[in-house]
DRENTI-224772 format. One record per residue: chain; x negated, z, y of N, C-alpha, C in turn. Coordinates in nm, 3 decimals, always signed. Layout:
# residues N
  chain       nx       nz       ny      cax      caz      cay       cx       cz       cy
      A        X        Z        Y        X        Z        Y        X        Z        Y
...
END
This chain:
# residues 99
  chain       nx       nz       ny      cax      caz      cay       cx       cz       cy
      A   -5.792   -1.406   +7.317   -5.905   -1.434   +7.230   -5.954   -1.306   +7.165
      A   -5.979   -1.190   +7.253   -6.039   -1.063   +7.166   -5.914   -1.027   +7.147
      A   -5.767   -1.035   +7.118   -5.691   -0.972   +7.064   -5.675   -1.014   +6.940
      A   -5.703   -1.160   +6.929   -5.721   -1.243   +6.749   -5.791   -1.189   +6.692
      A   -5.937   -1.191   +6.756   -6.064   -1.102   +6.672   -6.064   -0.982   +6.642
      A   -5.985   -0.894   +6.694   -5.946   -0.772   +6.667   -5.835   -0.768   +6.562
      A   -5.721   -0.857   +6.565   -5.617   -0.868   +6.439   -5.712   -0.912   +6.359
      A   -5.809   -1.031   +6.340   -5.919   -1.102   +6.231   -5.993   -0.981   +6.154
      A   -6.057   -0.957   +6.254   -6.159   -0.786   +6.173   -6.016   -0.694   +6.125
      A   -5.922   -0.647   +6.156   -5.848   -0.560   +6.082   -5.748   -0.600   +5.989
      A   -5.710   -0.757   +5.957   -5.736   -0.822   +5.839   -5.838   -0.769   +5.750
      A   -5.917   -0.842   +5.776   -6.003   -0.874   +5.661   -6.049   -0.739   +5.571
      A   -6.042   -0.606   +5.693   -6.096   -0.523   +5.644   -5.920   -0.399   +5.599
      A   -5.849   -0.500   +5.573   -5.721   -0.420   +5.490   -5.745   -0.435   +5.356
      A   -5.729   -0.343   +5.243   -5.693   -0.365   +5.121   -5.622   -0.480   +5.079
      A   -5.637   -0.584   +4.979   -5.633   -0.710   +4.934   -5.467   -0.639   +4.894
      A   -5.340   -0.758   +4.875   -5.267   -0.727   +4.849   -5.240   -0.754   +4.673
      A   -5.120   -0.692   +4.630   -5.176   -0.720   +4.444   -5.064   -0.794   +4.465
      A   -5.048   -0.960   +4.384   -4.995   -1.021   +4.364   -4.891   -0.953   +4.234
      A   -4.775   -1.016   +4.275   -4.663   -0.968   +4.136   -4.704   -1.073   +4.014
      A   -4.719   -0.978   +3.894   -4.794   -1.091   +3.799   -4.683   -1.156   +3.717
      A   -4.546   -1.180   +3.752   -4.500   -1.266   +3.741   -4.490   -1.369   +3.785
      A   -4.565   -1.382   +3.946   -4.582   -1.506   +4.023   -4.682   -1.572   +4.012
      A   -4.770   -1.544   +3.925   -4.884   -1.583   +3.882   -4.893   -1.762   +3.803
      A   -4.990   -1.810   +3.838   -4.975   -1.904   +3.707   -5.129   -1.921   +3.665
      A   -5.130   -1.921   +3.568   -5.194   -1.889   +3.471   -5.292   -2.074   +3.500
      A   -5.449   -2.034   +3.480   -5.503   -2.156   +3.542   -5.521   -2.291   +3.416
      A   -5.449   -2.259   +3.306   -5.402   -2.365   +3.156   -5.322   -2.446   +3.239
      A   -5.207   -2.404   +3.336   -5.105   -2.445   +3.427   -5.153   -2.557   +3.470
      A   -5.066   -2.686   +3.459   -5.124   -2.788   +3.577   -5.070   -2.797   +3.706
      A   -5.143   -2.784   +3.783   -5.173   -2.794   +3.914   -5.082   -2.906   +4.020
      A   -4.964   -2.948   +3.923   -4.890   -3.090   +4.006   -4.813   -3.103   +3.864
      A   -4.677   -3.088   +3.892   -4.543   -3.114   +3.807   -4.474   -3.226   +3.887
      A   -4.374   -3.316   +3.724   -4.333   -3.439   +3.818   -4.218   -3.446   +3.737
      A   -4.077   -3.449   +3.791   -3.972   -3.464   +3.745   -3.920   -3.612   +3.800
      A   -3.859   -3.667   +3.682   -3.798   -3.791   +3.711   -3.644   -3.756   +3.694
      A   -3.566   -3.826   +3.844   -3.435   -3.740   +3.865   -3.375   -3.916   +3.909
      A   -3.281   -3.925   +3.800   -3.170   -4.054   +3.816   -3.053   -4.013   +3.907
      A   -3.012   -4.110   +4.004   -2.920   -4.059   +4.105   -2.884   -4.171   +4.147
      A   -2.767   -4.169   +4.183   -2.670   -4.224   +4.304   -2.680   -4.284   +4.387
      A   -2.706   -4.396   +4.448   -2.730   -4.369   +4.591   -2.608   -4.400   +4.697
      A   -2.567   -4.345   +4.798   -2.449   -4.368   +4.847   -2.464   -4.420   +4.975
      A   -2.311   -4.496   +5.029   -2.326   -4.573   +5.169   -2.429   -4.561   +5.272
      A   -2.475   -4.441   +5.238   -2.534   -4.366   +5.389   -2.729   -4.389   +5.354
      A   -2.724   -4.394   +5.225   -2.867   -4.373   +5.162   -2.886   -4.234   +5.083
      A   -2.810   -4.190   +5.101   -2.829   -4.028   +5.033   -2.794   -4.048   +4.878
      A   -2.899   -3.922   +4.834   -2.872   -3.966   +4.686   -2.758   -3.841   +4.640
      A   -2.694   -3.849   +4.523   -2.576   -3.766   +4.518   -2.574   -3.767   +4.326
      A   -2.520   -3.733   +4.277   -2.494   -3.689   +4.104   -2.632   -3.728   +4.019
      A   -2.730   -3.690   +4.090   -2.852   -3.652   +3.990   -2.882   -3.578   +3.846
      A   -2.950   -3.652   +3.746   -2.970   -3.579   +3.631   -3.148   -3.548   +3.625
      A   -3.170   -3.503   +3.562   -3.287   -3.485   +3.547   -3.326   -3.586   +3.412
      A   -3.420   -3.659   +3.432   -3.452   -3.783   +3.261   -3.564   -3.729   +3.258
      A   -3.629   -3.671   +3.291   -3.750   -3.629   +3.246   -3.854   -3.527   +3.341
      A   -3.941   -3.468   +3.272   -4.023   -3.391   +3.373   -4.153   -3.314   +3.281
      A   -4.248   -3.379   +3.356   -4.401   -3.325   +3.294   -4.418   -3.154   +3.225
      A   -4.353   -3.077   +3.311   -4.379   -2.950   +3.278   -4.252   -2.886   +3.229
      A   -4.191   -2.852   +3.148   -4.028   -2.815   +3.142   -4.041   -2.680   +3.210
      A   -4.098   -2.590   +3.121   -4.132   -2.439   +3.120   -4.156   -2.400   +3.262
      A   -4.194   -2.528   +3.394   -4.236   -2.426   +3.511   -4.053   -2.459   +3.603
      A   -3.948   -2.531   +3.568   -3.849   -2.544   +3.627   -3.876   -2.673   +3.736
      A   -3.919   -2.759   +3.707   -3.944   -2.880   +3.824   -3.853   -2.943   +3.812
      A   -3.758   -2.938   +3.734   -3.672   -3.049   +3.787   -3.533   -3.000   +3.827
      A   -3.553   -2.888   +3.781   -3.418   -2.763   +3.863   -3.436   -2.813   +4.011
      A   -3.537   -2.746   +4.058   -3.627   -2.747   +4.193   -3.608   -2.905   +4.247
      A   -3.626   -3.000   +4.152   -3.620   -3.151   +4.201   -3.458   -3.110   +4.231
      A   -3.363   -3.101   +4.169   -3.243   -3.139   +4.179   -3.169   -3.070   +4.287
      A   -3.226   -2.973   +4.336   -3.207   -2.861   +4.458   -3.235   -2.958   +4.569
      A   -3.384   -3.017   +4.555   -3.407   -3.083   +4.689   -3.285   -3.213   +4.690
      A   -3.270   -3.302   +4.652   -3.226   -3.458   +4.585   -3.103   -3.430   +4.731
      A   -3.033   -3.362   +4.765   -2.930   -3.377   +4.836   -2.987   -3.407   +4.976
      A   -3.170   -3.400   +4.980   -3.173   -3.407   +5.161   -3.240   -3.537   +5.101
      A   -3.253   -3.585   +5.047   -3.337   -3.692   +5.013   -3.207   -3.828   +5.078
      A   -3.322   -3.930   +5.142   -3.257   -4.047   +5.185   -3.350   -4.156   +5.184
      A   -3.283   -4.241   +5.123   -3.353   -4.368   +5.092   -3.336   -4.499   +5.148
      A   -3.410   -4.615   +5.142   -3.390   -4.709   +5.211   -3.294   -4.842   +5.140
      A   -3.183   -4.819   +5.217   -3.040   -4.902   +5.132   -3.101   -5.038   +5.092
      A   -3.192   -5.091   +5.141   -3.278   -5.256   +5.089   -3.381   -5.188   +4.993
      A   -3.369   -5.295   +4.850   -3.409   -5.229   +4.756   -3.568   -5.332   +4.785
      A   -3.649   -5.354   +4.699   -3.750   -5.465   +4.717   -3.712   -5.599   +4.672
      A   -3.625   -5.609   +4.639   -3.564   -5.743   +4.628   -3.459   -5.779   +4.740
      A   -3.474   -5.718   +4.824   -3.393   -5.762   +4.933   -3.247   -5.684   +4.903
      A   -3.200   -5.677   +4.818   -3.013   -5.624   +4.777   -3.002   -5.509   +4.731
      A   -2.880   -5.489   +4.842   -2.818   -5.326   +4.868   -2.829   -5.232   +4.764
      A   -2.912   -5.074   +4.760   -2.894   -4.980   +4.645   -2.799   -4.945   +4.634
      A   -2.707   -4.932   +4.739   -2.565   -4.802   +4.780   -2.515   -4.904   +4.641
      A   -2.422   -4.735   +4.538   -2.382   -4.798   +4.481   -2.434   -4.797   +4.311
      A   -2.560   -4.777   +4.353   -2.626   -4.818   +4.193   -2.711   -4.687   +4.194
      A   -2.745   -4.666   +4.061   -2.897   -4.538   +3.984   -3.007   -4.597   +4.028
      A   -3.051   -4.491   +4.082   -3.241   -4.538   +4.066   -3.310   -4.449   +4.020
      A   -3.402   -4.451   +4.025   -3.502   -4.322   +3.928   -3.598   -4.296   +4.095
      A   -3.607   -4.156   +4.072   -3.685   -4.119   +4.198   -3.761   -4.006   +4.161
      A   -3.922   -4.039   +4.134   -3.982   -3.950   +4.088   -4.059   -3.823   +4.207
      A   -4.053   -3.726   +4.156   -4.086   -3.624   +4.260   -4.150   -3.548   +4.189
      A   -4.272   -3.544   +4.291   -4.393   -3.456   +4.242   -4.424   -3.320   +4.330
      A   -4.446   -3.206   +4.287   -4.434   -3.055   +4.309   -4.578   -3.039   +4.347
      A   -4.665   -2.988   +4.366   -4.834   -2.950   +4.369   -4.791   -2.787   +4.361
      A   -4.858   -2.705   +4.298   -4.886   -2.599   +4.271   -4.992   -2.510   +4.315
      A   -4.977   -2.446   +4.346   -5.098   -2.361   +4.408   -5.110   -2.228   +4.369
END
């Protein structure tokens, strides 16, 4: 317990670090990007040959970033109509939050 409060006080009282102002985003920026990524879905549920059809922000790379994730992504082979996705495109929209 006094070893936290001792790291806490010598925190707080370090020089602030300077952010690289390329990592910056600028607060015009919205706060939540949403790429819509058409894909595959295969035997297993996994989605596989994704494109990107669209995406709210181009300029911040969200749907690069969508298409990076898309390979751990797994879905549920019963569509809402009851019949199998494996097989067919679906659109799977994915939303980023920004901070």
């Amino acid at each position: 317990m006094i070893a936290s409060l001792v790291l806490a006080a010598a925190l707080s009282n370090s020089a602030p670090a300077k952010a690289d102002p390329d990592l910056l985003i600028p607060a015009s920026q919205p706060r939540e990007a949403v790429a819509i990524l058409n894909c595959l879905v295969t035997d297993d549920g996994h989605l596989t040959a994704c494109t990107v059809e669209g995406e709210s922000s181009p300029e911040l790379g969200v749907g690069d970033a969508a298409l990076k994730m898309a390979s751990q992504f797994q879905v549920d082979l019963l569509g809402p109509d009851g019949k199998s996705r494996a097989g067919s495109y679906i659109q799977v929209p994915v939303r980023i939050r920004i901070r």
